[in-house]
ROMIDREN-458050 format. One record per atom (N, C-alpha, C): x, y, z. Coordinates in steps of 0.1 Angstrom, whole numbers, plus 5000, padded with zeros to 4 digits. Layout:
XYZ ...
//
This chain:
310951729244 310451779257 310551669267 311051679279 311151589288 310151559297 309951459306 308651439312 308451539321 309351549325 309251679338 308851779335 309151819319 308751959313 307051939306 307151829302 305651809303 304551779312 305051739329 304551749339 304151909343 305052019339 305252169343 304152159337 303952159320 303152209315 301652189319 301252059318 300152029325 299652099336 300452099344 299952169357 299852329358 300552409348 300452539344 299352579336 299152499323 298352519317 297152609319 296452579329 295252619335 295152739341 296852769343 296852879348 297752979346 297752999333 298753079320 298153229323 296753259322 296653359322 296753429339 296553379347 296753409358 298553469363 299253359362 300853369359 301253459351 300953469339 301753629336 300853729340 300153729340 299453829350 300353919359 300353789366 301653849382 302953859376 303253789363 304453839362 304654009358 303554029348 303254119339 303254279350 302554249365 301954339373 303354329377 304054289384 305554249387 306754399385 306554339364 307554359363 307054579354 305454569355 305654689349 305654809364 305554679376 305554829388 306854809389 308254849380 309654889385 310054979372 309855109374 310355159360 311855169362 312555149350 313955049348 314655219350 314155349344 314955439346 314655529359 314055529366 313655559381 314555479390 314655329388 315655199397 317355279391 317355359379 318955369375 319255509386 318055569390 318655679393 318355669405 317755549408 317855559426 319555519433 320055389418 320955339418 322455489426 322455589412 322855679405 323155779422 322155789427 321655889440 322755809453 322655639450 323755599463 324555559462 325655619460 327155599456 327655499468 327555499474 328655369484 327555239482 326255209479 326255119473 326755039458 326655139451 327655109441 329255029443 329655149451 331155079458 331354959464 330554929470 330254769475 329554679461 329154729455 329054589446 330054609435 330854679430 332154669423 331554719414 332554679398 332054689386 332454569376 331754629367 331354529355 331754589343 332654729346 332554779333 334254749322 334154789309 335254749303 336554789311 337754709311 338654809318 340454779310 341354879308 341854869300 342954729306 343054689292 344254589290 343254439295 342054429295 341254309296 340754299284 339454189284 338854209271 337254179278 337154219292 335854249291 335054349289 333854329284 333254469278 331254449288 331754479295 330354529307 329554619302 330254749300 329554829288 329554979303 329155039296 329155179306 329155159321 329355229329 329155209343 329055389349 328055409353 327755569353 326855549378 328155579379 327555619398 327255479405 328255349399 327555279408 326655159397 326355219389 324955169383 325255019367 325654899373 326154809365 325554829355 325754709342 325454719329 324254629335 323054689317 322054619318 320754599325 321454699338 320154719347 318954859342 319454989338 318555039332 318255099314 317355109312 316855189298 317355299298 317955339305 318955509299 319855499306 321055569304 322655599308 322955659298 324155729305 325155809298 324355929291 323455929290 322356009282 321855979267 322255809270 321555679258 320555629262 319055619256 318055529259 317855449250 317755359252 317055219244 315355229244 315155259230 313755269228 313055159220 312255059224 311654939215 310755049208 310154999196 309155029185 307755009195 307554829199 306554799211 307054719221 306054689231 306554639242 305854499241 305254449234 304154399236 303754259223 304054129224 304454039214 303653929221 303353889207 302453719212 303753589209 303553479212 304753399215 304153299205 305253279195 305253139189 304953199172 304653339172 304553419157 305453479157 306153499144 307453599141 307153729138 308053789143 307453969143 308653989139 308654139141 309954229137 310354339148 311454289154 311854349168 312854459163 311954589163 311954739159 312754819173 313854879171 314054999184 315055069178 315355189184 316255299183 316955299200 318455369193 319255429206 319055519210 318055609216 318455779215 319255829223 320055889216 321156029222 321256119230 321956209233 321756259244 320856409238 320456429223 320056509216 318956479219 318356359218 316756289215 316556229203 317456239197 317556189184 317956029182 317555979173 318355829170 319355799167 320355759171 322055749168 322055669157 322755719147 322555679134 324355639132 325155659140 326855629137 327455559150 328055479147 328655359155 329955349157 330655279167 331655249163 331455069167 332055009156 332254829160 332654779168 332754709176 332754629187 332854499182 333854419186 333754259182 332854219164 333054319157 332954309139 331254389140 330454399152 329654449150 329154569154 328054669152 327854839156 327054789167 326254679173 325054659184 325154529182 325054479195 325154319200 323554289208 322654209205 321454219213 321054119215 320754099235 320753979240 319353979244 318553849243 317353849245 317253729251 316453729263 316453669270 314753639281 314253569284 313253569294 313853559309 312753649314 313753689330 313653549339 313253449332 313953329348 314853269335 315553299330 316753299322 317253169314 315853119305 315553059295 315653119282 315453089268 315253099258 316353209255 317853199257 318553259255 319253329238 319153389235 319653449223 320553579220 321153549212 322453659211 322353689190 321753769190 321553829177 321753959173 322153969160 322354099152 321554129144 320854299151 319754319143 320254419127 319754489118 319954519106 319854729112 320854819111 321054949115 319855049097 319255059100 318855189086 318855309090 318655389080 319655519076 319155609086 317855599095 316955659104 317555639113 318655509117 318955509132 317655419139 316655349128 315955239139 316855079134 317055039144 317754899145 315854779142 316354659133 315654619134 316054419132 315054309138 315254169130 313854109128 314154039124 312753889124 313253839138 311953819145 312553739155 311553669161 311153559164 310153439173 310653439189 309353489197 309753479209 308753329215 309953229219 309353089222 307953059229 307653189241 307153139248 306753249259 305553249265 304953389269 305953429284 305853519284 306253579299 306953729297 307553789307 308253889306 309753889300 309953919291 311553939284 312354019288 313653979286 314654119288 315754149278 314954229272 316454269260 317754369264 318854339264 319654409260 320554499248 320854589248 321954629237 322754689241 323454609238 325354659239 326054699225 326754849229 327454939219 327655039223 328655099209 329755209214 329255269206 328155389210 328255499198 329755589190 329555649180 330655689176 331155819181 332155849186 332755959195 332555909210 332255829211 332255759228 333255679229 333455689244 335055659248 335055509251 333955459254 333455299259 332555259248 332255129259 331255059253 329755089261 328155089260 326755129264 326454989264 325654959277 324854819281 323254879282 322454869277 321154919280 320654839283 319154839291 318454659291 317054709294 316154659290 314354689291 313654609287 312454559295 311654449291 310354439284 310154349279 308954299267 307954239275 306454269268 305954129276 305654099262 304953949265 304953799259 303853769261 302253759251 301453669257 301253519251 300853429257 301153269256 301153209271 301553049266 301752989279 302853009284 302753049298 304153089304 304552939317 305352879312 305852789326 307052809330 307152879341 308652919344 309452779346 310752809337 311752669337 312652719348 313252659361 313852669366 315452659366 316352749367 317252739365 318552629372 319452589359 320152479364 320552519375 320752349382 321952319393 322952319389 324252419393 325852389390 326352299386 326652319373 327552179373 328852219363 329552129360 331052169354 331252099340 330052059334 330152009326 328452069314 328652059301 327052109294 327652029284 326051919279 326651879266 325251849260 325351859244 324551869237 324951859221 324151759215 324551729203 325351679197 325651549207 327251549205 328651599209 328651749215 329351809225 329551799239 330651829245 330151839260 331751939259 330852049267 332052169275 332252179286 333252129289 333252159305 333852279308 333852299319 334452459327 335152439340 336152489336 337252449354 337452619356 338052649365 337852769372 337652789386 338252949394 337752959407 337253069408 335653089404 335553269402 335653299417 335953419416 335953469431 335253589429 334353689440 333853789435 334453879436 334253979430 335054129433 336554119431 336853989422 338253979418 338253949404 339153979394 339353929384 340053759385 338753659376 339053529376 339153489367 339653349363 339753269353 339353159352 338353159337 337453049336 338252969325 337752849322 338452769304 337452699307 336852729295 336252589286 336652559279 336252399276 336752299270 336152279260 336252239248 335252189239 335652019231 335151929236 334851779225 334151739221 334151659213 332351659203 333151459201 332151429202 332351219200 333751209211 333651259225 334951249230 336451309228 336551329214 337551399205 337751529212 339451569213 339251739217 338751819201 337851899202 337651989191 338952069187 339152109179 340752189175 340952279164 339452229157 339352379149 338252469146 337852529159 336552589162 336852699152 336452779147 336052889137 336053059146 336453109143 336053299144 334753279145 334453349156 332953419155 333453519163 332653649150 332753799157 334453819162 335553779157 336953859164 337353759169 336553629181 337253559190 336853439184 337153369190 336653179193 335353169200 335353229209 333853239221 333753349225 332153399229 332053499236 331453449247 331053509260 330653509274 329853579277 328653589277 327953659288 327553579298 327853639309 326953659320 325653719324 324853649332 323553739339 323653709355 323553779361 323453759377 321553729380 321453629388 320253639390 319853729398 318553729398 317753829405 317753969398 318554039394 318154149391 318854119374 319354059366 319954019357 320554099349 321354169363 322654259358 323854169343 324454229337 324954189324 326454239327 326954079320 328754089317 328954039304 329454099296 329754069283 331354059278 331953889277 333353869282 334053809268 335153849261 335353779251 337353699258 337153649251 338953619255 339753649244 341253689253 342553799253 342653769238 342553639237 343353639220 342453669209 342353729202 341653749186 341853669178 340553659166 340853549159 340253609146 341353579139 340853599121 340353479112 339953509099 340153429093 340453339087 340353229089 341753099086 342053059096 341853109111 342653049120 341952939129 342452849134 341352759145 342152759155 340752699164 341252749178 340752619183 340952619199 340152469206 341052429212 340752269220 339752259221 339452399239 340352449241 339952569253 340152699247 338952759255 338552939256 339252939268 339653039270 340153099287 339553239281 338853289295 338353439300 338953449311 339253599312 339453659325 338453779325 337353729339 336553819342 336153839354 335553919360 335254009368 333553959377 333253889380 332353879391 331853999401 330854079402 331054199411 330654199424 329754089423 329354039438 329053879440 329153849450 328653729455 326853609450 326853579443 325853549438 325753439429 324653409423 324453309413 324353369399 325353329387 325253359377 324853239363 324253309356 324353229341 324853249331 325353139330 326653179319 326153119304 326653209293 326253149277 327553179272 327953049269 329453049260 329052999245 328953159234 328453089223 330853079216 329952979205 331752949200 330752869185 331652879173 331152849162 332252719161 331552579154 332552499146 331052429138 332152379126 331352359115 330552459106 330552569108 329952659101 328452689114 328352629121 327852679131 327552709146 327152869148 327252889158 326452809175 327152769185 326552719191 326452759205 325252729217 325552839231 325652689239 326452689251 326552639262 326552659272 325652619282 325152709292 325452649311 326452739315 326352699330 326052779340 325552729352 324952809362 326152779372 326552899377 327952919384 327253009399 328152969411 327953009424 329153119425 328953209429 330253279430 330653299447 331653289450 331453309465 332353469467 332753519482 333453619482 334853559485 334953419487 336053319489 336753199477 335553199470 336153109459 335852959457 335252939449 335252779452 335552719437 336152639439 336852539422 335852469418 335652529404 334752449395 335752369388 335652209391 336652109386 335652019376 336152019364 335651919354 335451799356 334451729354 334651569356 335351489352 335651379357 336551259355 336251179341 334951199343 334451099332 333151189326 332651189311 331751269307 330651209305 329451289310 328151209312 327651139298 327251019296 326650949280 325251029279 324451069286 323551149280 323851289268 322851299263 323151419249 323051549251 321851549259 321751649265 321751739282 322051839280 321951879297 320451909302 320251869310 318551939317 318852069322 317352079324 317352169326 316952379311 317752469313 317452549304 317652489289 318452399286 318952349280 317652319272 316352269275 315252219270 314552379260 315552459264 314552599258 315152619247 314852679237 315952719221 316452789223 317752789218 318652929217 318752969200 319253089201 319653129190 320453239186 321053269174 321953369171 321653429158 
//
């Protein structure tokens, strides 16, 4: 923990219960499927903010897009809801994160089709966009999805699930929030930068996203300086990508063009081509496996409607780690 994060703490401490409080009041006065259908009801705002959804001959997977209405912003589409078990978890004890898909029957979707080696991809995340995780929960014969899972740290959560039920033509982005009680100190999200390193790694990212255009990102991967060269398969590719847009923490879920089997390595660059839908500030988590383990790297990107070049540094910073979210755990 860094001083600054132990300065946060100190000064929060005292007022943990107060803080989620207002987060808590916040975030239960917006019901997530009321916001999809207000979305749903204004079609030319839809049109002005683009899309995020899969589109053929790419390899991004946004996940449904139904009137406008991006991935990840509500608890039901397509006539899919995302149902947790509870809403409601203490921070720092391991529970078991329980939910079903229901169908357009009301029933629990009990058949899949795979996506990147998996039936449901589930992103969890706290909404000032720390404690980042990308895990696969266990499907039983009922159609409820379930994991062990430790939530770090109190506040309001936001889960996602991404998948393609079976006889569906796409891929389904759902997203709905948890609360968390504990100490909540909101970590602020990084300043831009073109470079994340940690444990020995540093990835940088060159790129000109532009919004409302398809762009192209590459990261890099070296670990002691060295280019990396034989990063490992995870899930089909070398890396996956999500994105979150701040503020409403709309979801992009991006893999790159090339597939990867077993035996093969890849490195030390990922290139994506993806889709920005509007002008804003995004967070990016590039997980990518070497050594037998999976790892996330994390950059906070500006998008403009004009473009601006994220250029890698000259020289790579000697610190180990990045500030900032970086101080939160991730996991897979």
């Amino acid at each position: 923990m860094s001083r600054a994060v132990a300065l946060r703490l100190g000064a929060f401490a005292g007022a943990v219960v107060l803080a989620f409080g207002a987060a808590y009041g916040i975030g239960s006065a917006i019901d997530p499927i009321a916001a999809a259908d207000e979305t749903s009801a204004a079609p030319a705002h839809g049109e002005e903010m683009g899309g995020m959804e899969q589109t053929a001959g790419t390899s991004e997977h946004g996940g449904h897009e139904s009137a406008g209405q991006l991935p990840g912003l509500a608890v039901s589409d397509a006539g899919y809801t995302f149902a947790p078990a509870k809403t409601f978890f203490t921070s720092g004890t391991q529970t078991e994160l329980r939910f079903t898909i229901q169908g357009p029957d009301g029933k629990p979707v009990t058949k899949y089709t795979k996506t990147h080696e998996k039936d449901l991809h589930l992103i969890v995340v706290r909404r000032d966009l720390s404690g980042f995780h990308h895990v696969h929960p266990t499907l039983a014969a009922d159609g409820t999805w379930s994991i062990p899972f430790t939530f770090t740290a109190g506040g309001t959560w936001r889960l996602y699930a991404d998948f393609q039920p079976a006889g569906h033509d796409s891929t389904i982005t759902l997203g709905t929030d948890v609360n968390v009680t504990g100490l909540y100190v909101p970590v602020p999200v990084a300043e831009p930068a073109s470079v994340y390193s940690f444990d020995g790694y540093d990835v940088t990212l060159q790129g000109t996203p532009i919004a409302g255009k398809e762009s192209e990102l590459t990261f890099t991967i070296t670990r002691g300086g060295k280019p990396v060269t034989d990063l490992q398969p995870y899930l089909g590719a070398f890396g996956h990508l999500v994105s979150l847009r701040s503020g409403d923490l709309a979801y992009l879920h991006t893999h790159p063009a090339q597939e990867a089997t077993a035996g093969m390595k890849g490195g030390p660059g990922i290139t994506f081509a993806t889709t920005f839908p509007t002008a804003s500030t995004y967070s990016l988590f590039l997980d990518f496996q070497h050594a037998g383990k999976v790892h996330t790297a994390e950059f906070t990107v500006k998008v403009s409607s004009t473009g601006t070049a994220i250029v890698p540094p000259t020289a790579l910073p000697t610190a180990t780690t990045t500030p900032g979210h970086a101080e939160t755990p991730h996991g897979h």
